[in-house]
C-alpha positions as CSV (number, residue, x, y, z in Angstrom):
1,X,53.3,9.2,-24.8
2,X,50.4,7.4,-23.7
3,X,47.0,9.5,-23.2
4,X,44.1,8.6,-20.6
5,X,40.9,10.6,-20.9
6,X,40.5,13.7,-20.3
7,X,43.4,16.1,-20.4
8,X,45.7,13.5,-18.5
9,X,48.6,12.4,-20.2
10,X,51.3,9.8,-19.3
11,X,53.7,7.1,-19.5
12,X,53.7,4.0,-18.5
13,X,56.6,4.8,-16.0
14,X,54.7,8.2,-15.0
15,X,51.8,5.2,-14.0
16,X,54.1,3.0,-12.2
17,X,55.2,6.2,-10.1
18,X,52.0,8.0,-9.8
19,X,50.2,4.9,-8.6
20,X,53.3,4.5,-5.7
21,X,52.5,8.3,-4.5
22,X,49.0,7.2,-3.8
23,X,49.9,3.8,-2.7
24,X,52.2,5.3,-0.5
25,X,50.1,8.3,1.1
26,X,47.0,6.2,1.4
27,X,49.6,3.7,3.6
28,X,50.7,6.3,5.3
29,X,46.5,6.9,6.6
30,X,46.1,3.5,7.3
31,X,49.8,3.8,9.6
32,X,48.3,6.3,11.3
33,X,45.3,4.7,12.3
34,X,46.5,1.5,13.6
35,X,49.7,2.2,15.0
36,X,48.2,3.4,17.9
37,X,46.3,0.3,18.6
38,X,49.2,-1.4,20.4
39,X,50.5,1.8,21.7
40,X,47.1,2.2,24.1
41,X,48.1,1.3,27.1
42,X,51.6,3.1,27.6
43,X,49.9,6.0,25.6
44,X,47.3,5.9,28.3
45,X,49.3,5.7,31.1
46,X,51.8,8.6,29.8
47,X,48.8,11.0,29.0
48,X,46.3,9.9,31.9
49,X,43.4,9.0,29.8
50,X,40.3,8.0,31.4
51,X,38.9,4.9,29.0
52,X,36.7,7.1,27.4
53,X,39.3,9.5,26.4
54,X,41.1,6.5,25.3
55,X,38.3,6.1,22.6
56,X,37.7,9.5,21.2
57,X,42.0,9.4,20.8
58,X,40.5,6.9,17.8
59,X,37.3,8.5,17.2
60,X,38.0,11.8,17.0
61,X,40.4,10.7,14.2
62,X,38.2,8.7,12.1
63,X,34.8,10.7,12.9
64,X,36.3,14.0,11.1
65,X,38.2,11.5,8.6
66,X,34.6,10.3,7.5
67,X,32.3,13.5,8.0
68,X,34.6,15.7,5.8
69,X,35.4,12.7,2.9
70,X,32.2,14.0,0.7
71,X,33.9,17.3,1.2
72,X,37.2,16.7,0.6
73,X,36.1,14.6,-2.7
74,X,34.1,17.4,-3.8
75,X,36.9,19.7,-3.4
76,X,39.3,17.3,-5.6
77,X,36.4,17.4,-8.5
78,X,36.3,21.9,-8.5
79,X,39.7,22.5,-7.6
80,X,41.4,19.7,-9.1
81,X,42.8,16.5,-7.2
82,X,46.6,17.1,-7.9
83,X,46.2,20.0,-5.8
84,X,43.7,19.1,-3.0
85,X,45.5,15.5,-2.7
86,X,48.9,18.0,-2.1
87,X,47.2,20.3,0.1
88,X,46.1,17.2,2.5
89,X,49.1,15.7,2.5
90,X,50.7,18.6,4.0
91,X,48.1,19.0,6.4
92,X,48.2,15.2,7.5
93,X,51.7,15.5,8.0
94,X,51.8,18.4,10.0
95,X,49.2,17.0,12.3
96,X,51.0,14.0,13.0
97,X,54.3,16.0,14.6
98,X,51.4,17.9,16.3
99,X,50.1,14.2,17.9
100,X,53.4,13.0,18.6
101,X,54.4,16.3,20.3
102,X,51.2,15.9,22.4
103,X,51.4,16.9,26.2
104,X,48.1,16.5,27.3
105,X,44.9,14.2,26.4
106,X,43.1,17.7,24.8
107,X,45.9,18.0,22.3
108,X,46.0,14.8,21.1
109,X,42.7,14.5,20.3
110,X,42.2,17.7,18.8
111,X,45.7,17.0,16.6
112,X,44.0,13.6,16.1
113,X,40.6,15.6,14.5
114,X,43.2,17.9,12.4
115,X,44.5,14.9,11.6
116,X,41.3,13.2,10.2
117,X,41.2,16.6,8.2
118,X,44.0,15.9,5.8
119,X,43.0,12.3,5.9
120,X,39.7,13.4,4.5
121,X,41.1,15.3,1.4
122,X,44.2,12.9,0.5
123,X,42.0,9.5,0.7
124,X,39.1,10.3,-1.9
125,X,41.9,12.3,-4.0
126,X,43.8,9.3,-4.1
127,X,40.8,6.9,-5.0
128,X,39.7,9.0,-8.0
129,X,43.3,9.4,-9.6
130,X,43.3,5.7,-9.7
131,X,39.8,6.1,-11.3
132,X,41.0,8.8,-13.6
133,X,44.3,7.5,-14.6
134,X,43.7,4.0,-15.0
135,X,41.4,1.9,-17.9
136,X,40.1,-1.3,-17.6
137,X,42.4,-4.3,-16.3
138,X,45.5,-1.8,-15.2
139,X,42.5,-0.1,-12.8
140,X,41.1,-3.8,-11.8
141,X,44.8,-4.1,-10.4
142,X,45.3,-0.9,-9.3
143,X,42.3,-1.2,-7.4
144,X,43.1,-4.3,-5.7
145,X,46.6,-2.9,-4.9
146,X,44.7,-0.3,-3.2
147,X,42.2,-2.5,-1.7
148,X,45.3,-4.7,0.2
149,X,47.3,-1.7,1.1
150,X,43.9,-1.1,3.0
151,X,44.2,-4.2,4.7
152,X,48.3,-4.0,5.3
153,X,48.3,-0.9,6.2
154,X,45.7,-1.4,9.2
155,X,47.7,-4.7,10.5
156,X,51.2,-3.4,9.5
157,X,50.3,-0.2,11.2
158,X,49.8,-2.5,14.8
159,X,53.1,-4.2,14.1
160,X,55.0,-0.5,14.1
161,X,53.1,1.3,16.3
162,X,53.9,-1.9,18.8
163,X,58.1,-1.7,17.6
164,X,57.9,2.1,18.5
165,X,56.3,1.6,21.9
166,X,58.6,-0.8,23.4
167,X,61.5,0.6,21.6
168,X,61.3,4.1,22.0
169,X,58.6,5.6,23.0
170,X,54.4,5.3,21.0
171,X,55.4,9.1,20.0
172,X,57.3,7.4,17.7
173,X,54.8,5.7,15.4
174,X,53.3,9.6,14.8
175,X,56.9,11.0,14.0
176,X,57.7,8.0,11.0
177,X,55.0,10.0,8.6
178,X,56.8,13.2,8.8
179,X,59.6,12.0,6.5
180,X,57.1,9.6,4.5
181,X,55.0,12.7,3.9
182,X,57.9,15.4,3.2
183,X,59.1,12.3,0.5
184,X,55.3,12.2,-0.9
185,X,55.5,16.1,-1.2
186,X,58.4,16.3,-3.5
187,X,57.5,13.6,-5.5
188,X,53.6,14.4,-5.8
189,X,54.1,17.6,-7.8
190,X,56.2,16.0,-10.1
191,X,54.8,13.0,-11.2
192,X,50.7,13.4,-10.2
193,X,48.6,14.2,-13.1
194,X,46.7,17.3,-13.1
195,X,42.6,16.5,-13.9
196,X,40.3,18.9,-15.5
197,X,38.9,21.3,-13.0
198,X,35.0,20.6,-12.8
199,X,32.5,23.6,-12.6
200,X,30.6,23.9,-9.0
201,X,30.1,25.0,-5.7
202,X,31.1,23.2,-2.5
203,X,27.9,21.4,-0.4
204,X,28.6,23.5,3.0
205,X,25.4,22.9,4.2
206,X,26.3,19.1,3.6
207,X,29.1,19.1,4.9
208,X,28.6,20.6,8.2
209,X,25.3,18.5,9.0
210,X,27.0,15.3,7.7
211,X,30.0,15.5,10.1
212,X,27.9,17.3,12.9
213,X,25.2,14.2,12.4
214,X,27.9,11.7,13.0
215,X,29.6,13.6,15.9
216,X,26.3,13.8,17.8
217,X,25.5,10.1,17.3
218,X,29.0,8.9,18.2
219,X,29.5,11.1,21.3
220,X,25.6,10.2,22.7
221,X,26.9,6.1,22.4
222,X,30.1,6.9,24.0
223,X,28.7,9.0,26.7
224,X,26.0,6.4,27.2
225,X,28.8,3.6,27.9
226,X,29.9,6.0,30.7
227,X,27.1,7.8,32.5
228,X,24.2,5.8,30.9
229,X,21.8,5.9,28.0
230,X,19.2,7.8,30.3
231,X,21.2,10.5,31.3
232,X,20.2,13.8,30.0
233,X,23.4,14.7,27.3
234,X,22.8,11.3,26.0
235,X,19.2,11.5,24.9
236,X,20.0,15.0,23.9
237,X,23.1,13.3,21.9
238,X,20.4,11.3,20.4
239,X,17.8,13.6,19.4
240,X,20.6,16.1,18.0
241,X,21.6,13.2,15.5
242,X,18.5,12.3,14.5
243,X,17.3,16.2,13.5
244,X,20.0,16.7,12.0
245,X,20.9,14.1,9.8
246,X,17.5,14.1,8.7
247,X,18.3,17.7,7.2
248,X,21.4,16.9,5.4
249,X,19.3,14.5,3.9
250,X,16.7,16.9,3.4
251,X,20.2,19.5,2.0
252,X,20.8,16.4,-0.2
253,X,17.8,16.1,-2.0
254,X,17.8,20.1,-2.6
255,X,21.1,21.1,-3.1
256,X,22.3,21.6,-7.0
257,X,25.8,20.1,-6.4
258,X,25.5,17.8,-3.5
259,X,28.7,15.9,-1.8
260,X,26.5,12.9,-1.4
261,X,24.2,12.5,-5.2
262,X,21.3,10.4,-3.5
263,X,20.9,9.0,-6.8
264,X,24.0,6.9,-6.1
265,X,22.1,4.9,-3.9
266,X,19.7,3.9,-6.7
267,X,21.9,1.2,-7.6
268,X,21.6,-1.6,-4.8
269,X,24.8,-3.1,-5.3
270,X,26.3,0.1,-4.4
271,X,23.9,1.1,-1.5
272,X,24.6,-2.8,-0.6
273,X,28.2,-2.3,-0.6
274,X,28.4,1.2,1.6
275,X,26.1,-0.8,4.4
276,X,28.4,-3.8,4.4
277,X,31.5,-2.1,4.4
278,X,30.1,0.3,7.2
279,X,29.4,-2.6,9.7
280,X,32.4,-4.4,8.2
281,X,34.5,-1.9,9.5
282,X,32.7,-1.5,12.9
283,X,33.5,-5.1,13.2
284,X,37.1,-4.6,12.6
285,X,37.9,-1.6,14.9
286,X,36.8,-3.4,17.8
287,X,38.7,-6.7,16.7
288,X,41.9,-4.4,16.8
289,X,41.5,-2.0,19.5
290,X,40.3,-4.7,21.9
291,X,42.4,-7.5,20.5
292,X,45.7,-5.4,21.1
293,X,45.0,-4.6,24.7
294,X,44.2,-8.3,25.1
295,X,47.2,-9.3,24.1
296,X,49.1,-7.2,26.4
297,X,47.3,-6.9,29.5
298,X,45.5,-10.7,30.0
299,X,48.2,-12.6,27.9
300,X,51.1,-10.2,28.7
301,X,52.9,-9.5,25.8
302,X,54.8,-6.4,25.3
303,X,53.5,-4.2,22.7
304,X,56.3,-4.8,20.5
305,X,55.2,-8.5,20.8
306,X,51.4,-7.9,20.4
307,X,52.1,-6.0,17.1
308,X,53.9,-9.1,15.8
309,X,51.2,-11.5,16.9
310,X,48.7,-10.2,14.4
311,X,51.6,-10.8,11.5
312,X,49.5,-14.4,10.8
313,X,46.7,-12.0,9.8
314,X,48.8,-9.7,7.9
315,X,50.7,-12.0,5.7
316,X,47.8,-14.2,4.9
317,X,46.1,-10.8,3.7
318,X,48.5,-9.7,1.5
319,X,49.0,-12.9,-0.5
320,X,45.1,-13.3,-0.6
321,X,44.5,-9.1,-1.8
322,X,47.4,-9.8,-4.4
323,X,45.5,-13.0,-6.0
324,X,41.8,-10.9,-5.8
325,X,42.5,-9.6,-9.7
326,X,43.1,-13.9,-11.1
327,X,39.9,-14.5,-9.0
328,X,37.4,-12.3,-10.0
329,X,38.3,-12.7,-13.3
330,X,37.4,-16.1,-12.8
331,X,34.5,-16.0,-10.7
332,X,33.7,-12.4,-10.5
333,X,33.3,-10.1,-7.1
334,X,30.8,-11.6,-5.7
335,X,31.9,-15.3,-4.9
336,X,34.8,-13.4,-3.3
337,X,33.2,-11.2,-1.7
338,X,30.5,-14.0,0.1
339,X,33.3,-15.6,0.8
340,X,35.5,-12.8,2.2
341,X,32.7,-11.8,4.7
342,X,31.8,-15.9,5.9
343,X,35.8,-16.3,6.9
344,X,35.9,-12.9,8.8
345,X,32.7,-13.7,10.4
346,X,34.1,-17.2,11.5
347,X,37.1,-16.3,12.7
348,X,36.1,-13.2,15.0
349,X,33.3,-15.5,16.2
350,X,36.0,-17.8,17.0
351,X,38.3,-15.3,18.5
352,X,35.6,-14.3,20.7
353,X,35.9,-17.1,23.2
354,X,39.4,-16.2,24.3
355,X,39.4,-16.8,28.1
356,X,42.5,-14.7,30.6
357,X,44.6,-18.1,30.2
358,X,43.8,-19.0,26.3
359,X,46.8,-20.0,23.9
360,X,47.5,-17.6,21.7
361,X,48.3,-20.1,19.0
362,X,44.6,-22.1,19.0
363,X,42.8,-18.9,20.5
364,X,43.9,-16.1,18.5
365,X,46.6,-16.6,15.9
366,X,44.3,-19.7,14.1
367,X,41.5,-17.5,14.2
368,X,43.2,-14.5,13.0
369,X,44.0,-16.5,9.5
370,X,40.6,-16.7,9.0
371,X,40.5,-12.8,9.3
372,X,43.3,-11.9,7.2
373,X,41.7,-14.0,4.3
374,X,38.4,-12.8,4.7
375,X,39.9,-9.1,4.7
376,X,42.0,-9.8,1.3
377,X,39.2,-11.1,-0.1
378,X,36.7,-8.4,0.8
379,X,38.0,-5.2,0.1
380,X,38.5,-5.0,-3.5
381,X,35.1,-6.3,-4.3
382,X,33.2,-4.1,-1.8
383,X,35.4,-1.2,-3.6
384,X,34.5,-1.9,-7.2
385,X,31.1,-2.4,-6.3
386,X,31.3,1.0,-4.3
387,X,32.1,2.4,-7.6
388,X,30.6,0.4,-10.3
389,X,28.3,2.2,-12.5
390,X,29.1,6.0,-11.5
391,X,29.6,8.2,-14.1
392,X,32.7,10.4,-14.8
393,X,30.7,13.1,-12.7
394,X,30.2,11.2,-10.0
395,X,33.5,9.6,-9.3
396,X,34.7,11.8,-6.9
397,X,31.5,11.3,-5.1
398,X,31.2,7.5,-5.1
399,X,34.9,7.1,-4.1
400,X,34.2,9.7,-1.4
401,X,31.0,7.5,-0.6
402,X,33.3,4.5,-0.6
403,X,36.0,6.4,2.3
404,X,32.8,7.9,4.1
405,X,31.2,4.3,4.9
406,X,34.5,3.2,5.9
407,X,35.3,5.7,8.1
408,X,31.8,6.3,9.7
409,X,31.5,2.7,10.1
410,X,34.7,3.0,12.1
411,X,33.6,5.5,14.2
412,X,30.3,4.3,14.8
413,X,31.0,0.4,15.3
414,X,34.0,1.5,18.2
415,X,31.3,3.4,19.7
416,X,29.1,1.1,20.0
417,X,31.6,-1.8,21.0
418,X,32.7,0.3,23.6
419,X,29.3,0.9,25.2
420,X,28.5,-3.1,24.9
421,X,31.9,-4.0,26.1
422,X,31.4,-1.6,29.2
423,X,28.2,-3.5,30.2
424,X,30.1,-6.8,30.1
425,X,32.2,-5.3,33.3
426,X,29.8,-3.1,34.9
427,X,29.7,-3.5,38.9
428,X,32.8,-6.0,38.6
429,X,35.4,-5.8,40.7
430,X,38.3,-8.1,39.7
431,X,41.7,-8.4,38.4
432,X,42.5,-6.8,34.6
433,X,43.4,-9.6,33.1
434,X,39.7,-11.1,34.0
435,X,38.4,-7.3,32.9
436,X,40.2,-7.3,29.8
437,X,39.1,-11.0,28.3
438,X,35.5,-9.5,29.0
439,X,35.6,-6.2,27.1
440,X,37.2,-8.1,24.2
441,X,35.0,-10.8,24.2
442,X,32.0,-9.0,24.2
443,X,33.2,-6.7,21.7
444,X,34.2,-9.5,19.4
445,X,30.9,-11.1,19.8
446,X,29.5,-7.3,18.7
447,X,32.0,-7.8,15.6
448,X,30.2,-11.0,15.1
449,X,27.1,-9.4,15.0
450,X,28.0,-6.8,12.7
451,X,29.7,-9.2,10.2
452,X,26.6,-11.5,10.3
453,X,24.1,-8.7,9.0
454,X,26.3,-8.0,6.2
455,X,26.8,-11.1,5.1
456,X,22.7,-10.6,5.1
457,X,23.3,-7.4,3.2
458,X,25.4,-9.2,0.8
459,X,23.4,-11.9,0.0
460,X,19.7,-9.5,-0.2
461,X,21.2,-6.3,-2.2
462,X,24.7,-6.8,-4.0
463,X,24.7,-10.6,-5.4
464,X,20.8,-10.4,-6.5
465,X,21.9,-6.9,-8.1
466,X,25.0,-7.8,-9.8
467,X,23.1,-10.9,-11.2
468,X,20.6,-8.7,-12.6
469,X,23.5,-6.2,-13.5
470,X,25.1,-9.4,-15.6
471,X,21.6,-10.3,-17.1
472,X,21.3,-6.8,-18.6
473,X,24.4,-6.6,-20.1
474,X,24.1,-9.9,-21.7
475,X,20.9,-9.8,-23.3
476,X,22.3,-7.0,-26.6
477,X,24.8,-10.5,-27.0
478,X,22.1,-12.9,-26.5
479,X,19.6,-11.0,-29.0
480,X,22.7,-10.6,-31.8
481,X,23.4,-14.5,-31.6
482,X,19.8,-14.9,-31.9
483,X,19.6,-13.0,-34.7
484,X,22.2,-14.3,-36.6
């Protein structure tokens, strides 16, 4: 047998299968939020969804997702992450029959926020096993494992949930992670390592003005893009946000056992790499949920053909995420990471001056390379940094930190694409095609935006602090040598 620290003990098989359980249910997320990309129009059509309905189907989804992540990863540190990481699975799966059983636009979403529920206890789970279970290189590539099913998972997700739709029906993207998670369930309990339980209390006070914080700030930008941003419930959307977000940082800073340790953000890599992944990922859930209904309703693919159109993207991201462990041994994470952010940034800027009759080939497949790559190279190095430096205590916290960015940035960056992309039509009357190209346009341009400050964020917080990082940890070998 082959120990690990703590009370976890395994083999090296027991590590090849417990790292496919988590692989596997963390895919299984990532399905679930893309396939329904290129199942939005027939999903909208069969349900009668106004286009703001349309986007808390999404939001609702990934706004619970990241307001209960510091929760749910505080819940795998007292009660133990072999349970809590079961517990979610069951509750993800269950929630995704719910959503494909859905009659009505309220029961999707609210099956979509149940949804985000299990998502928010099986993703941080999932992170810290990898942290607890894994030493040194085997973590290096189980992290980048994890960072490219990330990025498969997300563009494989469009390529299903487009199969289903034309196929069958886009209920049946929701119904393929009922067996996936019934096979997760019988194989979790055997194989999953059981952690040490950790002393505490759970951060309710956190947790509740976290996710309400969000809620308020997301549904004041959505209702903006519909009614106006001087409309009475959205300035009151506003100002609820602001209060209360300023308390559960206020709760933070009090609290004994806090979900989100403000002294994680001491380190400026780390605080560097929550920002950038946050408007990293509100760059990226524009590029897909406007770039899929692009596809379909200026260009005129089927949905089963838009999901294979972002396959360029796809494969280019999995061979890139599977070479991320030879290159930053070589050059470290973050020459990959610079690099990773300048090729998404250049291909959505790209992608943003599609026009109603452009070629998908030169218009969107080229630039979509550059998007896949900059993706694969990204994600692991925004991860490690996420993590890098937190102590045993705080690695269900920084990994929760880590999912919480990602999500929020989600929820916040479609938000505000979707209130930018509305102003780019407002008053037109034309054909959808012409409607369509001007929504995605303008949201890619957003994306642009996004991806440009943090590249900035990159370059002024995470390379001068990993530099410094290096410095430090050189100068004990520098002083010996000079001593000798």
């Amino acid at each position: 047998m082959t120990s690990t620290s703590g009370a976890i003990r395994t083999t090296p098989l027991h590590k090849g299968a417990i790292l496919t359980i988590i692989l596997v249910s963390y895919f299984m997320i990532l399905l679930d939020n893309s396939v329904i990309f290129t199942a939005l129009p027939s999903l909208q059509s069969d349900l009668q969804l106004t286009g703001t309905e349309l986007a808390w189907v999404q939001d609702a989804y990934t706004l619970v997702f990241g307001g209960l992540l510091l929760l749910g990863a505080r819940a795998g540190d007292i009660l133990g992450r072999k349970p809590v990481f079961i517990f979610g699975l069951i509750v993800f799966s269950v929630a995704s029959l719910l959503i494909a059983l859905s009659p009505a636009g309220w029961w999707i979403i609210t099956a979509r926020a149940i949804q985000g529920i299990g998502a928010a206890i099986v993703a941080p789970s999932a992170l810290s096993l990898i942290t607890a279970t894994f030493q040194g290189e085997e973590r290096s590539r189980a992290v980048a494992w994890y960072s490219a099913t990330a990025g498969i998972g997300a563009s494989l997700g469009l390529v299903v949930g487009g199969a289903m739709a034309s196929w069958i029906s886009w209920r049946a993207g929701f119904f393929i992670n009922v067996p996936i998670g019934l096979a997760m369930l019988i194989l979790a309990p055997r194989f999953l390592p059981r952690t040490p339980k950790l002393p505490g209390r759970f951060d309710i006070a956190g947790a509740i003005t976290s996710t309400s914080g969000v809620g308020s700030l997301v549904f004041a930008i959505l209702y903006a893009a519909e009614f106006g941003w001087a409309s009475i419930p959205t300035l009151t959307g506003f100002g609820v946000a602001v209060v209360v977000l300023v308390l559960f940082v206020a709760a933070e800073a009090r609290a004994a056992q806090p979900i989100m340790p403000l002294r994680l953000f001491a380190s400026r890599v780390r605080t560097g790499a929550y920002l950038t992944r946050l408007l990293y990922l509100g760059a990226m859930i524009g590029f897909f949920f406007y770039t899929s209904q692009y596809l379909q309703e200026a260009l005129g693919f089927t949905p089963l053909q838009a999901g294979l159109a972002f396959l360029p993207m796809t494969l280019v991201n999995f061979a890139v995420a599977l070479a991320i462990p030879r290159l930053t041994r070589r050059f470290g994470n973050t020459l990959p990471l610079l690099a990773g952010v300048v090729l998404t940034l250049a291909g959505m800027f790209w992608l943003s001056g599609i026009t109603p009759t452009s070629d998908y080939l030169t218009a969107v497949a080229l630039p979509m390379l550059f998007i896949g790559a900059g993706q694969g190279l990204a994600f692991a190095p925004l991860t490690t940094y996420g993590i890098s430096g937190a102590t045993a205590s705080d690695a269900g916290a920084a990994s929760g930190v880590v999912n919480t960015f990602h999500q929020v940035g989600s929820s916040l960056g479609l938000g505000i694409i979707v209130a930018v992309a509305g102003t780019a039509v407002s008053g037109a009357t034309t054909t959808t095609a012409v409607t369509v190209t001007a929504e995605a346009s303008a949201a890619l341009t957003t994306g642009s935006t996004f991806l440009l400050a943090g590249l900035i964020l990159v370059l002024a917080l995470v390379a001068p602090g990993a530099a410094a990082l290096r410095r430090r940890s050189a100068a004990p070998d520098d002083a010996i040598t000079r001593a000798s």
